[in-house]
PDB file of N, CA, C, O and CB in Angstrom:
ATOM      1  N   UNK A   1      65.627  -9.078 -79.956  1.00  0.00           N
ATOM      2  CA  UNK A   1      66.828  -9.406 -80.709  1.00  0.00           C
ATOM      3  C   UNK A   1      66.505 -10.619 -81.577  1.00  0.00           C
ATOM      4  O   UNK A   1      65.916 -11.590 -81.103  1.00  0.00           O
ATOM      5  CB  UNK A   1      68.050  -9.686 -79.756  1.00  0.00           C
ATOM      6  N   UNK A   2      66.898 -10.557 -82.861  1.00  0.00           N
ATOM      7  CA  UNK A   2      66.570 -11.516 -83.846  1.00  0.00           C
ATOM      8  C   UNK A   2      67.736 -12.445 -84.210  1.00  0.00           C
ATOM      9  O   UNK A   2      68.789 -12.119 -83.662  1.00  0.00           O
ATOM     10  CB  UNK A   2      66.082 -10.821 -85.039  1.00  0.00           C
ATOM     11  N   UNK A   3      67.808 -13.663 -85.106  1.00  0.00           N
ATOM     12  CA  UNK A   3      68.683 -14.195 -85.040  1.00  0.00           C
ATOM     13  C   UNK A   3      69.873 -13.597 -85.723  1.00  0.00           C
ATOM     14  O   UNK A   3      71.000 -13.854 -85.300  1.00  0.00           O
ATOM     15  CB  UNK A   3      68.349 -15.215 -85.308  1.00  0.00           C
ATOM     16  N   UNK A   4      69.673 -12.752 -86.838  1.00  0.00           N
ATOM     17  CA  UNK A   4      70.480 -11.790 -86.936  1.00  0.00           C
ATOM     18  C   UNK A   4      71.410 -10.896 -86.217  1.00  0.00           C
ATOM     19  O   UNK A   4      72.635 -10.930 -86.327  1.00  0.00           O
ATOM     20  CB  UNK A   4      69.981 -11.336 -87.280  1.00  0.00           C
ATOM     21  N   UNK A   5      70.839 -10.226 -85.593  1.00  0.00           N
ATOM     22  CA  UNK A   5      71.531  -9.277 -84.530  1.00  0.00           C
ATOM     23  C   UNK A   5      72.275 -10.015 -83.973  1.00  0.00           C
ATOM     24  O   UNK A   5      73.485  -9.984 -84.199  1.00  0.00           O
ATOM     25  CB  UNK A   5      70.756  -8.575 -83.519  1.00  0.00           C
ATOM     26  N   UNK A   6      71.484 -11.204 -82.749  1.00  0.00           N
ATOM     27  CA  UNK A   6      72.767 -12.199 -82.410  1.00  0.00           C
ATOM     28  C   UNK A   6      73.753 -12.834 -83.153  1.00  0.00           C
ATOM     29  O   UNK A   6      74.814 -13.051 -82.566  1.00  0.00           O
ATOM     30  CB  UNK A   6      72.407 -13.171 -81.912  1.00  0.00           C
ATOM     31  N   UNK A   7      73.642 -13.196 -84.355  1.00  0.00           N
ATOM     32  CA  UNK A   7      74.822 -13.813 -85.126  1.00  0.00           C
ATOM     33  C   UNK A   7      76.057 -12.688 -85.150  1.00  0.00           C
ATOM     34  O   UNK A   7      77.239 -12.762 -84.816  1.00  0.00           O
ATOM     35  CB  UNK A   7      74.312 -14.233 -86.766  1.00  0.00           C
ATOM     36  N   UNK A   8      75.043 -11.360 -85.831  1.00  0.00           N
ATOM     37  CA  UNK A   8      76.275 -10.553 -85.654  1.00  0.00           C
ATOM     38  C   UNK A   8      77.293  -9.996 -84.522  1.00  0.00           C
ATOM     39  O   UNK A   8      78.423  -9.516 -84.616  1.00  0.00           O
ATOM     40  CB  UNK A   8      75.950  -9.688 -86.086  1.00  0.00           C
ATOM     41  N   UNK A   9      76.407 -10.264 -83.364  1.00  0.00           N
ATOM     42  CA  UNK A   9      77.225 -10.248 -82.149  1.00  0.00           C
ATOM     43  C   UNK A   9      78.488 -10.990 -81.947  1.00  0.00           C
ATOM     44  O   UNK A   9      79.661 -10.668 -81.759  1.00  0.00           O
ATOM     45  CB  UNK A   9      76.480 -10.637 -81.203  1.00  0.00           C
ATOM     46  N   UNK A  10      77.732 -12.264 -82.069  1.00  0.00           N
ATOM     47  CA  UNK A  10      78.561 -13.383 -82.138  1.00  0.00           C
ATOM     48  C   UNK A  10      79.924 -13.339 -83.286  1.00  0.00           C
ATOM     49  O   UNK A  10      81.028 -13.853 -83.111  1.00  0.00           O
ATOM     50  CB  UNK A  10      77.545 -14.542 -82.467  1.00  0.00           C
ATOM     51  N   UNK A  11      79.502 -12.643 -84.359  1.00  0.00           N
ATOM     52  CA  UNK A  11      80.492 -12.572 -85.221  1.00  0.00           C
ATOM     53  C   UNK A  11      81.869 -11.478 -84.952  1.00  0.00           C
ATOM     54  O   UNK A  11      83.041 -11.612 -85.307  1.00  0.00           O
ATOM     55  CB  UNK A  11      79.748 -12.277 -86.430  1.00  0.00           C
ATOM     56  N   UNK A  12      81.172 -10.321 -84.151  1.00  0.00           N
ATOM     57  CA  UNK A  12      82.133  -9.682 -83.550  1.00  0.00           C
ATOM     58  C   UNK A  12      82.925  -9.764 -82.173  1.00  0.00           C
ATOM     59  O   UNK A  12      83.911  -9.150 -81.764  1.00  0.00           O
ATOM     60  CB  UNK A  12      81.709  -8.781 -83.612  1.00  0.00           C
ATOM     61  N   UNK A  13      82.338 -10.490 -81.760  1.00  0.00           N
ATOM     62  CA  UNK A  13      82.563 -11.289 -79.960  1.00  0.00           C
ATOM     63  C   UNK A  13      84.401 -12.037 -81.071  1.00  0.00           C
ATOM     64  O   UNK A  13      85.549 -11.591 -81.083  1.00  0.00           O
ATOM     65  CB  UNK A  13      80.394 -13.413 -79.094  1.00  0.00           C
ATOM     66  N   UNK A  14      83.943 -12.917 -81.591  1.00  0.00           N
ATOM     67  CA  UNK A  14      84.907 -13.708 -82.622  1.00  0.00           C
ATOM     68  C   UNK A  14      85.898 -13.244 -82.710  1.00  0.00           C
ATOM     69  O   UNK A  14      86.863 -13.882 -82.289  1.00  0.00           O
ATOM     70  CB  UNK A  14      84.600 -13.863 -83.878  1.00  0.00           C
ATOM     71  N   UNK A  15      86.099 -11.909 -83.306  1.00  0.00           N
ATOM     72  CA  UNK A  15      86.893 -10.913 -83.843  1.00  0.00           C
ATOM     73  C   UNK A  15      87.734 -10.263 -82.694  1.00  0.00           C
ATOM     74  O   UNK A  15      88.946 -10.104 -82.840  1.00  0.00           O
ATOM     75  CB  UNK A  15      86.018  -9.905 -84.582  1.00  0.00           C
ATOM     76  N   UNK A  16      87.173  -9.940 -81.707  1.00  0.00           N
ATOM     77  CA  UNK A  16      87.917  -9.564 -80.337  1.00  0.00           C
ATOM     78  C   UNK A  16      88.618 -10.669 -79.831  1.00  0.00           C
ATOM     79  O   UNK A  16      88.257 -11.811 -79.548  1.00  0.00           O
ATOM     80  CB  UNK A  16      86.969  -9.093 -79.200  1.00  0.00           C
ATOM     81  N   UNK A  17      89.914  -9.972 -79.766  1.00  0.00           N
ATOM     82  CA  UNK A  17      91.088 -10.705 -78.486  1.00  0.00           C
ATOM     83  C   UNK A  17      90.364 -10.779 -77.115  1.00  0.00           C
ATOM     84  O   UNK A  17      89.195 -10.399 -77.178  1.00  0.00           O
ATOM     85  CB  UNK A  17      92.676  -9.604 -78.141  1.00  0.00           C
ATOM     86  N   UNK A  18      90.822 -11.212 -75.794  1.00  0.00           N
ATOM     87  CA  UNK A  18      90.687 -11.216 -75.025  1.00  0.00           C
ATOM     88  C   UNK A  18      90.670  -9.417 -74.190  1.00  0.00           C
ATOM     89  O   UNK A  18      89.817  -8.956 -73.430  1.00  0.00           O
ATOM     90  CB  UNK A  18      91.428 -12.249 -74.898  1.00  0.00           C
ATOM     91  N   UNK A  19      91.810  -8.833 -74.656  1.00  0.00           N
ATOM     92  CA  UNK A  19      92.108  -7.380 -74.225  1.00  0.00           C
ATOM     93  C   UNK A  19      91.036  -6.700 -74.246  1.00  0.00           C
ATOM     94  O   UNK A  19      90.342  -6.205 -73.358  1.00  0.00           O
ATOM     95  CB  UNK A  19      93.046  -6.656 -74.996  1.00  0.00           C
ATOM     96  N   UNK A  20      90.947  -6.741 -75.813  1.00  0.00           N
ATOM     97  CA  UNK A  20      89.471  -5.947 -76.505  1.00  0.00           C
ATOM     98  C   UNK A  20      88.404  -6.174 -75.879  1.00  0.00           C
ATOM     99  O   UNK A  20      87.979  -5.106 -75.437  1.00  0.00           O
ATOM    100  CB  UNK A  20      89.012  -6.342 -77.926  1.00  0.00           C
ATOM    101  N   UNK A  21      87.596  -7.227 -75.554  1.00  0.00           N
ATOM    102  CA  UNK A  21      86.849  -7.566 -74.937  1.00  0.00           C
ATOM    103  C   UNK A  21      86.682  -7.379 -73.581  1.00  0.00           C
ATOM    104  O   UNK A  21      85.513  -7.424 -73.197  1.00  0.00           O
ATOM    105  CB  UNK A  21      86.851  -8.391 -75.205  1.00  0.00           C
ATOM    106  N   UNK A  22      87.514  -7.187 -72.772  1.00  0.00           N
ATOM    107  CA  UNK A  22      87.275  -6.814 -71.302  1.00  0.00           C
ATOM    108  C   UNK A  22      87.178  -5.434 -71.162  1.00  0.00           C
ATOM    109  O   UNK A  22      86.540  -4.939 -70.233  1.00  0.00           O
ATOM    110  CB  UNK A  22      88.345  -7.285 -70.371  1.00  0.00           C
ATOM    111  N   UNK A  23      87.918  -4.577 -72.244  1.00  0.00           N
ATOM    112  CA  UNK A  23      88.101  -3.274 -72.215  1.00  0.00           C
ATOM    113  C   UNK A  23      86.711  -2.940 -72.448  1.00  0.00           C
ATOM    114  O   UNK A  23      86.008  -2.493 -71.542  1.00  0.00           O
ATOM    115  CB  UNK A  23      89.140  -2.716 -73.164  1.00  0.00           C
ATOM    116  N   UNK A  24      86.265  -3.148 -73.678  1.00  0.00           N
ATOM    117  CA  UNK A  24      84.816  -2.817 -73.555  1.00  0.00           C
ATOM    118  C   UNK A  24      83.824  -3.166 -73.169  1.00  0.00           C
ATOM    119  O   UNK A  24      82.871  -2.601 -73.705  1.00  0.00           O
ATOM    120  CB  UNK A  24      84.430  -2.695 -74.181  1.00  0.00           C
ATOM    121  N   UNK A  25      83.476  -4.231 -72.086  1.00  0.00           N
ATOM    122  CA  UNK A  25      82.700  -5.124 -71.546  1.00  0.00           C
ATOM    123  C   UNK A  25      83.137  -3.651 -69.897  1.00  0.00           C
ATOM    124  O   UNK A  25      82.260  -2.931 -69.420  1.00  0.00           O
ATOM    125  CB  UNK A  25      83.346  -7.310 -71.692  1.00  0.00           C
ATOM    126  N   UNK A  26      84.056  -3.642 -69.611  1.00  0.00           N
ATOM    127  CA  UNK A  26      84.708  -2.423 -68.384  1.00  0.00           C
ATOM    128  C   UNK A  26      83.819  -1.209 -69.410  1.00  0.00           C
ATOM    129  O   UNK A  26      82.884  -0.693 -68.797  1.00  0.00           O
ATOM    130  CB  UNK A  26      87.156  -2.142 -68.224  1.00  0.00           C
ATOM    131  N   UNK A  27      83.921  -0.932 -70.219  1.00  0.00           N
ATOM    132  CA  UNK A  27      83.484   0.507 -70.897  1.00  0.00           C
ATOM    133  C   UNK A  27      81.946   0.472 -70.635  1.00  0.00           C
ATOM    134  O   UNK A  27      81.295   1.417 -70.190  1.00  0.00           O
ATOM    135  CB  UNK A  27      83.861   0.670 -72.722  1.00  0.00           C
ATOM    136  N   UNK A  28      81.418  -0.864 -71.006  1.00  0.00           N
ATOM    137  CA  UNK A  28      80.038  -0.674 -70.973  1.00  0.00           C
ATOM    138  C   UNK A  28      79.349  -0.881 -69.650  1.00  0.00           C
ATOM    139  O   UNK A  28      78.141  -0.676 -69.524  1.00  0.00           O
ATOM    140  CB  UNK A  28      79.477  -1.507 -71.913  1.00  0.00           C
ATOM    141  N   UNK A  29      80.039  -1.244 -68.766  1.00  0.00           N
ATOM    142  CA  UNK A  29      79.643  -1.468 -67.329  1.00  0.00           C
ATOM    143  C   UNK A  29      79.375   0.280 -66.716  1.00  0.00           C
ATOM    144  O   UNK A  29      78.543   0.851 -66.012  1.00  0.00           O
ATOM    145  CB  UNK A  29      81.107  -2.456 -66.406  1.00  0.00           C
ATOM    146  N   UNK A  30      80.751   0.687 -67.548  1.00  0.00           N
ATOM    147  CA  UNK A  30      81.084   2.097 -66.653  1.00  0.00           C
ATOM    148  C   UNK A  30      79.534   2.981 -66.921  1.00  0.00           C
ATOM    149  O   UNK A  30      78.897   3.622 -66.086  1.00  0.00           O
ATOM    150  CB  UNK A  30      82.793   3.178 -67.444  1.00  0.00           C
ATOM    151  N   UNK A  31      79.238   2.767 -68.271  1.00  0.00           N
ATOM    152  CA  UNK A  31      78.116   3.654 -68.798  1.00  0.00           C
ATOM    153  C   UNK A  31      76.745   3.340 -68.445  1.00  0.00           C
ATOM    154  O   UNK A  31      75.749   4.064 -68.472  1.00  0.00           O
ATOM    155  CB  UNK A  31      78.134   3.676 -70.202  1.00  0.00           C
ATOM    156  N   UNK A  32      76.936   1.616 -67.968  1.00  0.00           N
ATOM    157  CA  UNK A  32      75.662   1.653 -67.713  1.00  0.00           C
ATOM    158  C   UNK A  32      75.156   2.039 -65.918  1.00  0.00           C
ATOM    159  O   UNK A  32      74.075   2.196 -65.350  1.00  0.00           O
ATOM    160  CB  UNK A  32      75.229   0.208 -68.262  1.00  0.00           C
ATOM    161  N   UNK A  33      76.189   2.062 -65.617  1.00  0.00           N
ATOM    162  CA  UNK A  33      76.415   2.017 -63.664  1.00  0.00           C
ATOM    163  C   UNK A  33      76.036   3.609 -63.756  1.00  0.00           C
ATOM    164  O   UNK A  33      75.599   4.120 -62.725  1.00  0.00           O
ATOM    165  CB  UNK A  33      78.558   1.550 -62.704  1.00  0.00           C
ATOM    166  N   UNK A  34      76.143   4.230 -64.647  1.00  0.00           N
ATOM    167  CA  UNK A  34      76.366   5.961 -64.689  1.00  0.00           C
ATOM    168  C   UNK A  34      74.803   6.613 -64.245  1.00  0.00           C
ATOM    169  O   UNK A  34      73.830   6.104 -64.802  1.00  0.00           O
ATOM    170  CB  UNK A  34      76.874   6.611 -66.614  1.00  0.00           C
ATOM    171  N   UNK A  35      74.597   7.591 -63.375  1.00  0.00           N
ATOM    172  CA  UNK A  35      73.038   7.732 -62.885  1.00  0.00           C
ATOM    173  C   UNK A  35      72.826   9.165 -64.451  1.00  0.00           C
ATOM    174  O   UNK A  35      71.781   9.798 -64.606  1.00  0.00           O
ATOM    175  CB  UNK A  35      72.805   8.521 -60.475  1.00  0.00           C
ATOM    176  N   UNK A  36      73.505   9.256 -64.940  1.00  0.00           N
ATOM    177  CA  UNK A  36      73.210  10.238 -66.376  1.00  0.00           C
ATOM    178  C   UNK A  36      72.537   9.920 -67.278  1.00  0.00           C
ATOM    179  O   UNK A  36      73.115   9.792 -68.357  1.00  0.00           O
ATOM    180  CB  UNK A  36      74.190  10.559 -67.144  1.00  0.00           C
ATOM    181  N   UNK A  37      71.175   9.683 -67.227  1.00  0.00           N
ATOM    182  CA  UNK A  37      70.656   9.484 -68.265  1.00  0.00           C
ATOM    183  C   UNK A  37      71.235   9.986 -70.138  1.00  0.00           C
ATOM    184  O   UNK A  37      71.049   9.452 -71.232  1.00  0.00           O
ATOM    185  CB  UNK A  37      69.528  10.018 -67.756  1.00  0.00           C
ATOM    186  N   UNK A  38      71.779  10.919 -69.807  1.00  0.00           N
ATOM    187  CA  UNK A  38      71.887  11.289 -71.065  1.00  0.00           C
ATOM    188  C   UNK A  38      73.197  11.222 -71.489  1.00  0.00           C
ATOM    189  O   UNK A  38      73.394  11.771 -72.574  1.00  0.00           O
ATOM    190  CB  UNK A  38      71.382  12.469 -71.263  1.00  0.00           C
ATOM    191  N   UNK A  39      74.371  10.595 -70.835  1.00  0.00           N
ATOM    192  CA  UNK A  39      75.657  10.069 -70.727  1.00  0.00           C
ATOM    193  C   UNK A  39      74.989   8.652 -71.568  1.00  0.00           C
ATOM    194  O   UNK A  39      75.153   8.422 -72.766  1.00  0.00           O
ATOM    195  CB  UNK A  39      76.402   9.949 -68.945  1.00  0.00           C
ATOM    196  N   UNK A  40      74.300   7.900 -70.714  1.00  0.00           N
ATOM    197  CA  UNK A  40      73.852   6.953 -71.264  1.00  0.00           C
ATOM    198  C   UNK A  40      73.674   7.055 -72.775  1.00  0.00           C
ATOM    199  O   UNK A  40      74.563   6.660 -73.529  1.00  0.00           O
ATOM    200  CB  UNK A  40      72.826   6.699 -70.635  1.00  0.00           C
ATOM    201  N   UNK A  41      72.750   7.481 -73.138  1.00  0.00           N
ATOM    202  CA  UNK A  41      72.083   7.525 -74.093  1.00  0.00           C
ATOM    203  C   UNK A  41      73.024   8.214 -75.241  1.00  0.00           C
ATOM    204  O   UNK A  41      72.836   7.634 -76.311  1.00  0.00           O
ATOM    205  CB  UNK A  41      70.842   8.147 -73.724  1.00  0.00           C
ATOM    206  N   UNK A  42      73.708   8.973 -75.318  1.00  0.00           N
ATOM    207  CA  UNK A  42      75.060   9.292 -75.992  1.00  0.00           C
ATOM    208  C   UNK A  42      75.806   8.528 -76.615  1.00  0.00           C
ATOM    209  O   UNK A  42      76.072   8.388 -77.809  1.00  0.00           O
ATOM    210  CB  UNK A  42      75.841   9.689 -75.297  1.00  0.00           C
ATOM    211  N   UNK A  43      76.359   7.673 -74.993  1.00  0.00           N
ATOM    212  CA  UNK A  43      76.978   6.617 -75.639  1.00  0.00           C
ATOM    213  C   UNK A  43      76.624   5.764 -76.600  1.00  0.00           C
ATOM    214  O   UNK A  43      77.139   5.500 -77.686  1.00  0.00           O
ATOM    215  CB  UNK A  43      77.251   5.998 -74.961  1.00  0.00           C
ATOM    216  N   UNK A  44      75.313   5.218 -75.844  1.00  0.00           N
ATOM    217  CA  UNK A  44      74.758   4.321 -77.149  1.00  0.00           C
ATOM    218  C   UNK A  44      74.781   4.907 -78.062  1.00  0.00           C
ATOM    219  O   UNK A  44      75.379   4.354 -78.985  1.00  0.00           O
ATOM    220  CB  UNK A  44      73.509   3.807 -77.219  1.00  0.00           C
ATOM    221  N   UNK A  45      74.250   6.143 -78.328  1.00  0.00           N
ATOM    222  CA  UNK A  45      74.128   6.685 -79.681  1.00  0.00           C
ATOM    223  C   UNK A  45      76.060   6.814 -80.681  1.00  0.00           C
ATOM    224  O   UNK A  45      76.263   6.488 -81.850  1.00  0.00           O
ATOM    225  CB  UNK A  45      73.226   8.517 -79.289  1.00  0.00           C
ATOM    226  N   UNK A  46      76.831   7.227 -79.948  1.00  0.00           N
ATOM    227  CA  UNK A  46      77.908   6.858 -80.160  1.00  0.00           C
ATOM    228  C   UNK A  46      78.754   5.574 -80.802  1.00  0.00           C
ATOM    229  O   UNK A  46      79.661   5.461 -81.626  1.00  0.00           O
ATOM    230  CB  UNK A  46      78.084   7.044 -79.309  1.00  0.00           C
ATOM    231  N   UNK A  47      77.979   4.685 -79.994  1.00  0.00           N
ATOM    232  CA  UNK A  47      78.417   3.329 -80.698  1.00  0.00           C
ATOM    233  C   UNK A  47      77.556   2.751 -81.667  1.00  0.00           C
ATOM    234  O   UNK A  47      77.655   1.553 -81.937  1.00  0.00           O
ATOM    235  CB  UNK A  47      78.602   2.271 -79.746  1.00  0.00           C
ATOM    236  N   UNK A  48      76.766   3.447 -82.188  1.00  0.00           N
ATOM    237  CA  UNK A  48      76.025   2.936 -83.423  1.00  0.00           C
ATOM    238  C   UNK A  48      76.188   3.046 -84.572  1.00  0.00           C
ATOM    239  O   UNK A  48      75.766   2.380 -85.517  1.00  0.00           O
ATOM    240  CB  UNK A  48      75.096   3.200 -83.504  1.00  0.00           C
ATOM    241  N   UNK A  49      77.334   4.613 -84.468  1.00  0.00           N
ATOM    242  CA  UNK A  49      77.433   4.723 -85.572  1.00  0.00           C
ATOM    243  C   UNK A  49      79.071   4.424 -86.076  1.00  0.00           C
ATOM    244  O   UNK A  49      79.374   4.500 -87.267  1.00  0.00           O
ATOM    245  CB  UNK A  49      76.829   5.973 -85.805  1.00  0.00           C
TER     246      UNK A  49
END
């Protein structure tokens, strides 16, 4: 991760309420706890675009 990527994190961390942020911080727990490799990998692919 470059300083880029993190800024932009940081820039969207910013942008989230508190709600937003737990909801998907809970979303990404759920996906990563998941033994589906390819659930996994979906998702991510999902949120990239």
């Amino acid at each position: 991760m470059n300083n880029d990527d993190l800024q932009n994190l940081m820039n969207m961390l910013k942008g989230m309420d508190k709600k937003d942020l737990e909801a998907g911080l809970q979303k990404a727990s759920a996906v990563l706890n998941s033994k589906d490799k390819d659930a996994i990998i979906n998702a991510l692919k999902k949120f990239q675009k």
